[in-house]
C-alpha positions in Angstrom: 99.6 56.5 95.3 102.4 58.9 95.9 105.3 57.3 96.1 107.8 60.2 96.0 106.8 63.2 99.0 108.2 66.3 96.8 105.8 65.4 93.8 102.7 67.3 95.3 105.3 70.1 95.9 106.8 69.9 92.1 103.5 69.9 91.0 102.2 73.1 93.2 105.3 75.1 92.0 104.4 74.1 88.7 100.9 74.9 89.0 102.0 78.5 90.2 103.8 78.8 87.3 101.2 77.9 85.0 99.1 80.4 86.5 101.8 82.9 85.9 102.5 82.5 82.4 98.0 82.1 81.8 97.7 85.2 84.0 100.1 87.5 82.0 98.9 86.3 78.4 95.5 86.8 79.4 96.4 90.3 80.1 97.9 91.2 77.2 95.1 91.0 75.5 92.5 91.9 77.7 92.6 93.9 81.3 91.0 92.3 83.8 90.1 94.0 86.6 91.3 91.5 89.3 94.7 90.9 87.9 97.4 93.5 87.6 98.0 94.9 84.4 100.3 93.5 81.5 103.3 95.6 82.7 103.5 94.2 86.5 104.3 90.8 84.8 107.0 92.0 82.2 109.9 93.1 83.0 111.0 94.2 79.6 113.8 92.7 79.4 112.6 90.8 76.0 110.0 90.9 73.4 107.0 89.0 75.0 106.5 86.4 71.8 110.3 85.4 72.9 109.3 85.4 77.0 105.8 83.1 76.4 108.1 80.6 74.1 110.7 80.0 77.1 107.8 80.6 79.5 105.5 77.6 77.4 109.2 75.4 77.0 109.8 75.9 81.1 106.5 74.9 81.7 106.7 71.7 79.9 110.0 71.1 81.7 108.4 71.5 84.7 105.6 69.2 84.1 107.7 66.7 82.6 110.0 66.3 86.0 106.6 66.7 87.9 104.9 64.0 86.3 108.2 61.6 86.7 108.3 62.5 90.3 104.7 61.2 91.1 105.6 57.9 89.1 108.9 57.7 90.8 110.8 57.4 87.8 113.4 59.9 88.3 117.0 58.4 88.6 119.5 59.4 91.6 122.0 61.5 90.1 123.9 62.8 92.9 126.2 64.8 90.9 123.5 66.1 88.8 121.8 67.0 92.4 124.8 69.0 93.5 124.9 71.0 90.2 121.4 71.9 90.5 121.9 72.9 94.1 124.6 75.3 93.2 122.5 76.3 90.5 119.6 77.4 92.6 121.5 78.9 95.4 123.1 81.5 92.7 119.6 81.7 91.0 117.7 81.8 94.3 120.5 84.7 95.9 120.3 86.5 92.4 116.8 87.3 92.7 116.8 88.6 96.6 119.6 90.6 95.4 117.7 92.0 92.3 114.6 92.2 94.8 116.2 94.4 97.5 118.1 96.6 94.6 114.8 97.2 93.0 113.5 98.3 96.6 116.3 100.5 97.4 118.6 101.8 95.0 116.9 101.6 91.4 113.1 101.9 92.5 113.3 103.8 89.2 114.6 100.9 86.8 111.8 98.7 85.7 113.7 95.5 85.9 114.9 95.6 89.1 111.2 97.2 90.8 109.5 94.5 88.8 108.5 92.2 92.1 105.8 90.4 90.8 108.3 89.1 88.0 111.0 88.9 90.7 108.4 86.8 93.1 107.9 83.8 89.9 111.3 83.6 89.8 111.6 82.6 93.5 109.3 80.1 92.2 111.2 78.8 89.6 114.4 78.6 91.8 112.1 76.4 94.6 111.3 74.4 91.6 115.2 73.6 90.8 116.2 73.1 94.5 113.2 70.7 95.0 114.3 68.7 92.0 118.0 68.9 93.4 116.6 67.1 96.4 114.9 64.6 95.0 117.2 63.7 92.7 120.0 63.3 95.6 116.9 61.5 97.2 115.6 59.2 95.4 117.5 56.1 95.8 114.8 53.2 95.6 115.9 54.1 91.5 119.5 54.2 91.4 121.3 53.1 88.5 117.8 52.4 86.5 117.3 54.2 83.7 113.6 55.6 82.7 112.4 56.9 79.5 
């Protein structure tokens, strides 16, 4: 049983991402017609061996909180909540920023056009705000500390 209602929601964003990071490895070895090529998913901003390691140590992050989510193991840390909040906000803003630049006034610049990067990284910044609210959430945990 679910105990926590934002686990099916970690877990979807999470899934989304996995499908991400699979999707863009997958095509830069192969091209597959149904998926867009290798260069819609990378900005360039990095090599790509350096991008899959974050990519494969966000995911396990990711999973991690996911996973304590379901089993209701994730303490109440309302301070921890509010820095997380602030932190998606800027992250969140940042990347509707970068969005309408790249739409606008650098349509040109590879970064900032990138929107199927730019649309995982709305993903990512659901990911922290839904985590922010559950850890401001959850109180049936507060004060016990999980391992």
């Amino acid at each position: 049983m679910i105990t926590n209602n934002y686990a099916p929601w970690l877990f979807l964003l999470t899934g989304f991402f996995a499908l991400r990071v699979l999707a863009q490895f997958v095509t830069f070895y192969v091209p597959v017609p149904f998926l867009p090529p290798f260069e819609a998913w990378h900005s360039g901003t990095m090599p790509y061996w350096l991008l899959v390691s974050f990519q494969l140590g966000i995911f396990h992050l990711m999973l991690h909180t996911s996973v304590k989510a379901y089993r209701n193991r994730l303490v109440s840390q309302p301070k921890v909540a509010k820095y997380l909040w602030v932190a998606g906000i800027v992250y969140m803003s940042l990347m509707l920023v970068r969005l309408a630049l790249g739409q606008t006034l650098f349509e040109e610049h590879r970064w900032f056009s990138n929107t199927l990067s730019t649309s995982f990284h709305f993903v990512l910044a659901t990911f922290v705000l839904t985590t922010a609210t559950v850890l401001k959430n959850n109180n049936s945990n507060r004060g016990v500390l999980y391992v």
